[in-house]
N, CA and C atoms as a LAMMPS dump frame, in Angstrom:
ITEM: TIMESTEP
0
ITEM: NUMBER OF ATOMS
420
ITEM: BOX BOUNDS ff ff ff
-5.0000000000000000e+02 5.0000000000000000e+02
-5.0000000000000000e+02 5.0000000000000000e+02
-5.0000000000000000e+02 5.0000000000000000e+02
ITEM: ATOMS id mol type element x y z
1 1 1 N 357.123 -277.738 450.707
2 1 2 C 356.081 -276.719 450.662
3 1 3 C 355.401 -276.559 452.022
4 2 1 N 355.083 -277.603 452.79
5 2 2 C 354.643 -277.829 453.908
6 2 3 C 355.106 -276.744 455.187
7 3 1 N 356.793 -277.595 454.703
8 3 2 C 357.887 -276.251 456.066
9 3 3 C 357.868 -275.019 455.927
10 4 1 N 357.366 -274.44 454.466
11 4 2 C 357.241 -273.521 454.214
12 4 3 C 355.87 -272.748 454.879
13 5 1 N 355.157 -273.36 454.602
14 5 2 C 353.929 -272.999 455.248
15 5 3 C 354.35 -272.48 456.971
16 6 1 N 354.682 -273.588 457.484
17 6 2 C 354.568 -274.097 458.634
18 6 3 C 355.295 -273.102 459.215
19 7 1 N 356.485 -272.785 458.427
20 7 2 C 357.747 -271.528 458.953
21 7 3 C 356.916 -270.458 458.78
22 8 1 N 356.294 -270.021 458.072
23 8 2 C 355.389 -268.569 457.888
24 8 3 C 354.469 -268.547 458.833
25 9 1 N 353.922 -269.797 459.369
26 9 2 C 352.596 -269.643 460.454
27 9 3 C 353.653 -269.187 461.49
28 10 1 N 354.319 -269.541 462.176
29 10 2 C 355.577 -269.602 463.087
30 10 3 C 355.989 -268.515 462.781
31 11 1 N 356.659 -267.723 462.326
32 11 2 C 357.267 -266.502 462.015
33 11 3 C 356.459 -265.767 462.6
34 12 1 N 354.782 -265.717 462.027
35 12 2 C 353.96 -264.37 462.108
36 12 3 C 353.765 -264.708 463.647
37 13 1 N 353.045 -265.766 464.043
38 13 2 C 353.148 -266.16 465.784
39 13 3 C 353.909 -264.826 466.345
40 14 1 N 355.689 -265.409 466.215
41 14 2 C 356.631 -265.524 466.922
42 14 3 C 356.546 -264.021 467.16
43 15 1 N 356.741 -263.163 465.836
44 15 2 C 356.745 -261.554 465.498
45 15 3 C 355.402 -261.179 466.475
46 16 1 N 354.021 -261.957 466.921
47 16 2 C 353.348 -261.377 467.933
48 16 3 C 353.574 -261.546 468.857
49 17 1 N 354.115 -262.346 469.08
50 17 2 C 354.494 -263.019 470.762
51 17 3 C 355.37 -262.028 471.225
52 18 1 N 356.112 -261.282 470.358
53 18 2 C 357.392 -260.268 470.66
54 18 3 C 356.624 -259.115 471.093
55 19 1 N 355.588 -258.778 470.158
56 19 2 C 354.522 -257.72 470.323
57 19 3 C 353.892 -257.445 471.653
58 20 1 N 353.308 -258.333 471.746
59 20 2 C 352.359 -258.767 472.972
60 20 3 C 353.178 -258.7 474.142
61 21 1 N 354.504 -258.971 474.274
62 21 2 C 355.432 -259.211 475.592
63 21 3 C 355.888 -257.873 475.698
64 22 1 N 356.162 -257.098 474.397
65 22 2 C 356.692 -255.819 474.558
66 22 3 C 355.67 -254.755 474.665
67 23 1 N 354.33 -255.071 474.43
68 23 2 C 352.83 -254.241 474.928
69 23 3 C 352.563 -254.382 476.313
70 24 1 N 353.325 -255.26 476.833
71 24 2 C 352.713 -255.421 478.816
72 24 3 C 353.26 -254.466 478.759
73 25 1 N 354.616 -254.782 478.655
74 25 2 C 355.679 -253.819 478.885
75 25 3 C 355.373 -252.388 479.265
76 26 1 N 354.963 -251.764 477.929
77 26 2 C 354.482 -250.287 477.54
78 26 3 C 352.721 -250.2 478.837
79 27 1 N 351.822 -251.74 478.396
80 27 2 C 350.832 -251.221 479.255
81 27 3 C 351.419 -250.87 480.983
82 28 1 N 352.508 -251.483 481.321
83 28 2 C 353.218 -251.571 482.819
84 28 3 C 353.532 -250.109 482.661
85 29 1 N 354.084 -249.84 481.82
86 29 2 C 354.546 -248.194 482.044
87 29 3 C 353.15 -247.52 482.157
88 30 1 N 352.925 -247.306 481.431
89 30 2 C 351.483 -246.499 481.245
90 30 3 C 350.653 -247.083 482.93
91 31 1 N 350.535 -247.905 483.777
92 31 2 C 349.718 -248.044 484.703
93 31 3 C 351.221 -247.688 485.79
94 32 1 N 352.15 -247.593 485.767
95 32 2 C 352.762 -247.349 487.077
96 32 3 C 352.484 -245.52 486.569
97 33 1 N 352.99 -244.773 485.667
98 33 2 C 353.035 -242.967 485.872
99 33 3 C 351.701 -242.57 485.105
100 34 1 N 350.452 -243.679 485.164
101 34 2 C 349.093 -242.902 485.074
102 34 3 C 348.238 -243.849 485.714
103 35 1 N 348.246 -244.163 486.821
104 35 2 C 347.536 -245.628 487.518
105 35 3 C 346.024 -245.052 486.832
106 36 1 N 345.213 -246.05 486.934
107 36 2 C 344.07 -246.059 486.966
108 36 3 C 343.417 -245.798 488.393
109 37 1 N 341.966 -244.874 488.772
110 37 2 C 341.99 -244.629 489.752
111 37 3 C 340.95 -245.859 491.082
112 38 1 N 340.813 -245.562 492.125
113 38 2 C 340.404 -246.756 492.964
114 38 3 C 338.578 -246.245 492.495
115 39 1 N 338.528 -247.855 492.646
116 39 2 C 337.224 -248.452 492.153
117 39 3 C 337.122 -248.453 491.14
118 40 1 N 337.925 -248.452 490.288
119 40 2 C 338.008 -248.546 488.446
120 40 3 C 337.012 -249.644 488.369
121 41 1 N 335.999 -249.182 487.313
122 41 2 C 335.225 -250.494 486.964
123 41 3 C 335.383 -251.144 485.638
124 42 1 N 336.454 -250.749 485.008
125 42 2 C 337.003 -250.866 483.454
126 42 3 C 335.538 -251.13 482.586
127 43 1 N 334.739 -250.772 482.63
128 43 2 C 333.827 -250.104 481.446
129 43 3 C 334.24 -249.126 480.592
130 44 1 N 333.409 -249.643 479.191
131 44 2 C 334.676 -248.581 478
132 44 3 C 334.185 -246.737 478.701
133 45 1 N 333.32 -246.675 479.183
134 45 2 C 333.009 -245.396 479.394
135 45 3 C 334.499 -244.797 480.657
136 46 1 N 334.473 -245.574 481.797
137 46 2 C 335.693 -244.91 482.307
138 46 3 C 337.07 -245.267 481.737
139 47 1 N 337.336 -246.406 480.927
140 47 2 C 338.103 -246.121 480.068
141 47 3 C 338.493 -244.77 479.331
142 48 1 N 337.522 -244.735 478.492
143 48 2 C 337.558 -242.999 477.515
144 48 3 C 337.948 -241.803 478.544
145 49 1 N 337.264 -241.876 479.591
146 49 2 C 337.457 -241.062 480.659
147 49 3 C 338.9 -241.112 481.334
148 50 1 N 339.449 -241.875 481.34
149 50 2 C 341.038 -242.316 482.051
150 50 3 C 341.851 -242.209 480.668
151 51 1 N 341.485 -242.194 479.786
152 51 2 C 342.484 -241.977 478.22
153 51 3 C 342.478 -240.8 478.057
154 52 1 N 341.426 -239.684 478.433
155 52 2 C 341.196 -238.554 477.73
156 52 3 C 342.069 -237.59 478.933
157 53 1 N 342.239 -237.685 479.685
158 53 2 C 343.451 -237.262 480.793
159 53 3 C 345.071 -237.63 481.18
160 54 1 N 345.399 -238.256 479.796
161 54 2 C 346.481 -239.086 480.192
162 54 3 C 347.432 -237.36 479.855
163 55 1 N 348.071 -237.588 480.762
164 55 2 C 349.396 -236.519 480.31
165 55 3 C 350.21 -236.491 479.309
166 56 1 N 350.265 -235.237 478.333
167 56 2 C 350.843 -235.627 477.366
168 56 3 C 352.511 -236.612 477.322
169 57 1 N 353.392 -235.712 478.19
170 57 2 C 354.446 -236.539 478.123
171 57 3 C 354.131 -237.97 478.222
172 58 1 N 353.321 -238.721 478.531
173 58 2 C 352.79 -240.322 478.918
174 58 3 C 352.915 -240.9 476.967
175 59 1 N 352.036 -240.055 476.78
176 59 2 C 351.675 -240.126 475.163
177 59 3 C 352.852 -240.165 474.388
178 60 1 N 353.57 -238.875 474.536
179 60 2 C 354.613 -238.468 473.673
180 60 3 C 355.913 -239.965 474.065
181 61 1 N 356.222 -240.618 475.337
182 61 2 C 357.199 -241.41 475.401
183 61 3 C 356.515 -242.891 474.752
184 62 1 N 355.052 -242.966 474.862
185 62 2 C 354.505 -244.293 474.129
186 62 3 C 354.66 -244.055 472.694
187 63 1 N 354.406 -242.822 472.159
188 63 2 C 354.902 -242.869 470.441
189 63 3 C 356.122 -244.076 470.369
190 64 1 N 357.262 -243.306 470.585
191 64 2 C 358.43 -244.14 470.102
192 64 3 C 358.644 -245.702 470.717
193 65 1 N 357.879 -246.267 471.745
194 65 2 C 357.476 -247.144 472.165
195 65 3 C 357.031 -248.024 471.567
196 66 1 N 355.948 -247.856 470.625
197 66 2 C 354.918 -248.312 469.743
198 66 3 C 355.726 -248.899 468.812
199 67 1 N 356.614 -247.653 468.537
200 67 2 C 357.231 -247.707 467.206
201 67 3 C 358.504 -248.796 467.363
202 68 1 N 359.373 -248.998 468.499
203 68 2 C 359.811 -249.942 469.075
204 68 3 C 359.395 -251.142 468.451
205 69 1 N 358.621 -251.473 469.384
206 69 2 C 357.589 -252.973 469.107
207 69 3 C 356.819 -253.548 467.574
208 70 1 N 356.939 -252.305 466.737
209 70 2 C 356.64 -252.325 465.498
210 70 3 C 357.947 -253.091 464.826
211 71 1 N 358.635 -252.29 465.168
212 71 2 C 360.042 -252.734 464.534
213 71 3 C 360.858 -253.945 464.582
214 72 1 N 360.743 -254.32 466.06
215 72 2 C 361.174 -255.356 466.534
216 72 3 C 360.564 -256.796 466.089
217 73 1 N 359.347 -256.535 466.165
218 73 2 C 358.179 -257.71 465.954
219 73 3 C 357.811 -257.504 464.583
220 74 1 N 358.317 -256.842 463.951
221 74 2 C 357.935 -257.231 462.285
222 74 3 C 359.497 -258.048 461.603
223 75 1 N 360.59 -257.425 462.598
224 75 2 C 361.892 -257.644 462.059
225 75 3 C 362.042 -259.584 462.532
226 76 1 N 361.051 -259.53 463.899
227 76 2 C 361.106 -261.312 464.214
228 76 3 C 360.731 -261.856 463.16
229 77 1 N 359.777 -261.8 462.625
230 77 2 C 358.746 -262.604 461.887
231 77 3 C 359.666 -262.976 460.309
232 78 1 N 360.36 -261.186 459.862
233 78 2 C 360.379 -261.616 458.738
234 78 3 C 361.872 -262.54 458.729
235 79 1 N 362.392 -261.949 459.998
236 79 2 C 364.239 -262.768 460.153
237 79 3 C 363.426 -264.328 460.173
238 80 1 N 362.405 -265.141 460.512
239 80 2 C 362.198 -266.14 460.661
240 80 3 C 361.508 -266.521 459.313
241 81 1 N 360.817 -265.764 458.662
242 81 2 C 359.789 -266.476 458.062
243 81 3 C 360.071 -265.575 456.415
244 82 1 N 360.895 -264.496 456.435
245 82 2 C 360.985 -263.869 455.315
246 82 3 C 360.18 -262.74 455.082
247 83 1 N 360.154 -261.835 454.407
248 83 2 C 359.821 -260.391 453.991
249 83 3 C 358.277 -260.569 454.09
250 84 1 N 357.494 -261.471 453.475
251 84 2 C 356.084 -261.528 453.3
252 84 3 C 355.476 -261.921 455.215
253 85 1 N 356.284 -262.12 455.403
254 85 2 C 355.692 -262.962 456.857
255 85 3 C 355.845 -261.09 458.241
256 86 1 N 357.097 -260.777 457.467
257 86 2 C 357.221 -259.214 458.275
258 86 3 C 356.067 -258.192 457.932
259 87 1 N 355.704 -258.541 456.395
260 87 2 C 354.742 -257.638 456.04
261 87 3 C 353.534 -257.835 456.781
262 88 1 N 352.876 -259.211 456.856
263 88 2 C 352.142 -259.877 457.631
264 88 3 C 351.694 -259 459.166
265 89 1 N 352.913 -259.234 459.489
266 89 2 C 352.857 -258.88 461.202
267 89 3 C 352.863 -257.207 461.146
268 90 1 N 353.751 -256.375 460.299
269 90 2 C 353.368 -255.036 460.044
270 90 3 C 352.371 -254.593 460.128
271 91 1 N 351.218 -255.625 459.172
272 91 2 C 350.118 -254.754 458.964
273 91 3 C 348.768 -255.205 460.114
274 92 1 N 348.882 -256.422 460.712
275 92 2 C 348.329 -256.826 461.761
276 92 3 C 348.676 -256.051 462.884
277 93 1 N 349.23 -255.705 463.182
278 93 2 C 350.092 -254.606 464.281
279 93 3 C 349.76 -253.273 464.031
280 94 1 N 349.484 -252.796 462.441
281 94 2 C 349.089 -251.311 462.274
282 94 3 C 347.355 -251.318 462.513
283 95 1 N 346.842 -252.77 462.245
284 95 2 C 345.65 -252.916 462.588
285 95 3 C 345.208 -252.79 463.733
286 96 1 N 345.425 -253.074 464.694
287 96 2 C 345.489 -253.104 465.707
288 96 3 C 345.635 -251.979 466.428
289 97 1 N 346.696 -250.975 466.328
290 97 2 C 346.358 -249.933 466.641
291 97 3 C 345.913 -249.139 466.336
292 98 1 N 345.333 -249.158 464.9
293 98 2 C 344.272 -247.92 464.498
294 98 3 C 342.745 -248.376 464.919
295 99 1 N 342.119 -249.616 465.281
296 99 2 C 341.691 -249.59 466.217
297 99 3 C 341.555 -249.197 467.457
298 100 1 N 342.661 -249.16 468.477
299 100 2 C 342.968 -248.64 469.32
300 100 3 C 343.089 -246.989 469.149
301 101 1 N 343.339 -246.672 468.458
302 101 2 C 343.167 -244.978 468.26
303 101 3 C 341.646 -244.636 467.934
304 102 1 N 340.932 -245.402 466.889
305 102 2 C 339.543 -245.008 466.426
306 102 3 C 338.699 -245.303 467.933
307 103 1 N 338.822 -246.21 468.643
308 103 2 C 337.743 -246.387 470.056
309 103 3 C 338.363 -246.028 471.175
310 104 1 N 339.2 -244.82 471.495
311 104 2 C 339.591 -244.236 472.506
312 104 3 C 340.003 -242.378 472.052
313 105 1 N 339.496 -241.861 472.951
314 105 2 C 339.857 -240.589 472.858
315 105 3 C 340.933 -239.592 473.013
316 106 1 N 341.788 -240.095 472.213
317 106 2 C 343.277 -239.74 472.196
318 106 3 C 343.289 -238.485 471.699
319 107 1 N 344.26 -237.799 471.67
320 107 2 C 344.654 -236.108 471.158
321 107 3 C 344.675 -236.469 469.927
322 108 1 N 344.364 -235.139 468.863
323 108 2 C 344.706 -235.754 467.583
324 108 3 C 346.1 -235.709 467.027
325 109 1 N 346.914 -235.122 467.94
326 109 2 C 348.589 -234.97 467.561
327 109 3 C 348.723 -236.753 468.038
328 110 1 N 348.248 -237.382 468.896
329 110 2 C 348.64 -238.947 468.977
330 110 3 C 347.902 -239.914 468.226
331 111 1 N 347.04 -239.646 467.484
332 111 2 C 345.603 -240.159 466.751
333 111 3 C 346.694 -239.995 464.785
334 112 1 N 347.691 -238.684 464.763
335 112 2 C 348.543 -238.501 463.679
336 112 3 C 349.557 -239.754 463.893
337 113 1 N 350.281 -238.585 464.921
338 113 2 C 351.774 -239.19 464.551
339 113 3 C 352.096 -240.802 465.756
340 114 1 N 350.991 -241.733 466.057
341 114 2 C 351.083 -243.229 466.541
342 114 3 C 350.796 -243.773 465.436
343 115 1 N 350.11 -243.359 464.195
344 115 2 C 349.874 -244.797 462.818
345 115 3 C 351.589 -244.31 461.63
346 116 1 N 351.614 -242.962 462.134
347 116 2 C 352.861 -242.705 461.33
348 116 3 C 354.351 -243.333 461.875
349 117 1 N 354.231 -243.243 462.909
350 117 2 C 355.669 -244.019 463.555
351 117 3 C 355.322 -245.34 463.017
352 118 1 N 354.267 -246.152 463.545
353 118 2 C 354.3 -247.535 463.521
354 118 3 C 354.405 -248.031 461.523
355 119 1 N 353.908 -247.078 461.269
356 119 2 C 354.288 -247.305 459.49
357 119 3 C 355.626 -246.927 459.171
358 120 1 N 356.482 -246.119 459.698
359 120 2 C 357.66 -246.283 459.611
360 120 3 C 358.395 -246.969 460.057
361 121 1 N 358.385 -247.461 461.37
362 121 2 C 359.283 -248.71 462.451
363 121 3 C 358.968 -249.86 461.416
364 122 1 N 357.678 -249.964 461.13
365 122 2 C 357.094 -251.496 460.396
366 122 3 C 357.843 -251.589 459.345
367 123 1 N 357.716 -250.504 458.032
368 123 2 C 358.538 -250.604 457.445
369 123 3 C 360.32 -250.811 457.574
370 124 1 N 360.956 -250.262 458.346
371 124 2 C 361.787 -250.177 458.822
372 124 3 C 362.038 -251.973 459.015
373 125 1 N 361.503 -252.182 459.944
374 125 2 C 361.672 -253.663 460.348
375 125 3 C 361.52 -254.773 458.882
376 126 1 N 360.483 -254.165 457.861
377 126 2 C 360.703 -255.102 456.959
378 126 3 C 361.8 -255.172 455.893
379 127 1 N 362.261 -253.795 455.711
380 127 2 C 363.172 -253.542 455.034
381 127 3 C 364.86 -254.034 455.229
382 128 1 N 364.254 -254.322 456.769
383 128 2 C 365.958 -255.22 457.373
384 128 3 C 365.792 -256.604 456.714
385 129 1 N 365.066 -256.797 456.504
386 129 2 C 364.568 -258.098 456.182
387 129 3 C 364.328 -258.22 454.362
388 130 1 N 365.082 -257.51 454.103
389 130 2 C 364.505 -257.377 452.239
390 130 3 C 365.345 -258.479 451.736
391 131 1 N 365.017 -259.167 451.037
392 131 2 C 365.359 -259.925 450.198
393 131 3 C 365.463 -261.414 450.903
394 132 1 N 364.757 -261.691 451.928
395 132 2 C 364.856 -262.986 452.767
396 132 3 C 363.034 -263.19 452.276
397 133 1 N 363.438 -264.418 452.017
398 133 2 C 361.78 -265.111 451.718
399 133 3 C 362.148 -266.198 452.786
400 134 1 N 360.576 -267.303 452.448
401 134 2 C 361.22 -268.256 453.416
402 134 3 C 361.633 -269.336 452.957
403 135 1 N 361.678 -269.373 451.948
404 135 2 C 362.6 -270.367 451.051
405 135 3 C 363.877 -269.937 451.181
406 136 1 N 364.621 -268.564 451.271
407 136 2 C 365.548 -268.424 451.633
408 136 3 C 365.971 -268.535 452.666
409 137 1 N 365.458 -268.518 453.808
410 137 2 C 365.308 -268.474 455.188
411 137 3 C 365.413 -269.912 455.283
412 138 1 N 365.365 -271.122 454.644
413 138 2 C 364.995 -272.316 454.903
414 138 3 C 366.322 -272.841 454.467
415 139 1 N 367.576 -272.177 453.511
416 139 2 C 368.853 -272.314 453.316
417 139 3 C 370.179 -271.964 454.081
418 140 1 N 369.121 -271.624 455.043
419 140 2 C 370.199 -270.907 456.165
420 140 3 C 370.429 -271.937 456.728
């Protein structure tokens, strides 16, 4: 019961760690073809101000991006830890960015269709993963 545990803490980790490595990633894109400008004082106010100018194409190539990292990092967690552990990281990950959409001033065509990709990739990623628990996962 223990490994069980222990594999599900580990799974959901692992599925962020994928997240998080594949979010530099996307933040690296996003700061090389929209730098931030000199003397940035990263206060949320020039934040909002540096979000609310981003070019759409910037936006439109981070959609499927998002949705990427959704997929990938829900599909870690549950290949390690089983379906409940993908769901886990799915919905921590959709959390996360609807935060990120509610405290920044995004278009509302990216404010739509960024919680709709990532609910489909997420799903997507858990559904590769259907029928693996981690008791099954632990027979492998």
């Amino acid at each position: 019961m223990i490994y069980v545990a222990l594999r599900s803490i580990v799974a959901v980790l692992a599925g962020w760690a994928v997240a998080v490595i594949l979010l530099i990633g996307v933040e690296l894109f996003s700061a090389l073809v929209h730098p931030f400008p000199e003397g940035f004082g990263n206060t949320h106010e020039e934040i909002c101000a540096h979000v609310a100018i981003y070019p759409t194409w910037v936006l439109a190539v981070v959609v499927p991006m998002w949705g990427a990292i959704a997929l990938v990092s829900s599909w870690t967690s549950g290949r390690i830890g089983g379906r409940w552990c993908a769901i886990a990281t799915a919905v921590l990950l959709s959390a996360a960015l609807l935060a990120n959409v509610a405290m920044l001033p995004y278009p509302l065509w990216f404010k739509v269709a960024q919680p709709l990709v990532i609910l489909v990739a997420a799903a997507a990623g858990v559904w590769l993963t259907a029928g693996r628990t981690a008791t099954t996962t632990e027979q492998e």
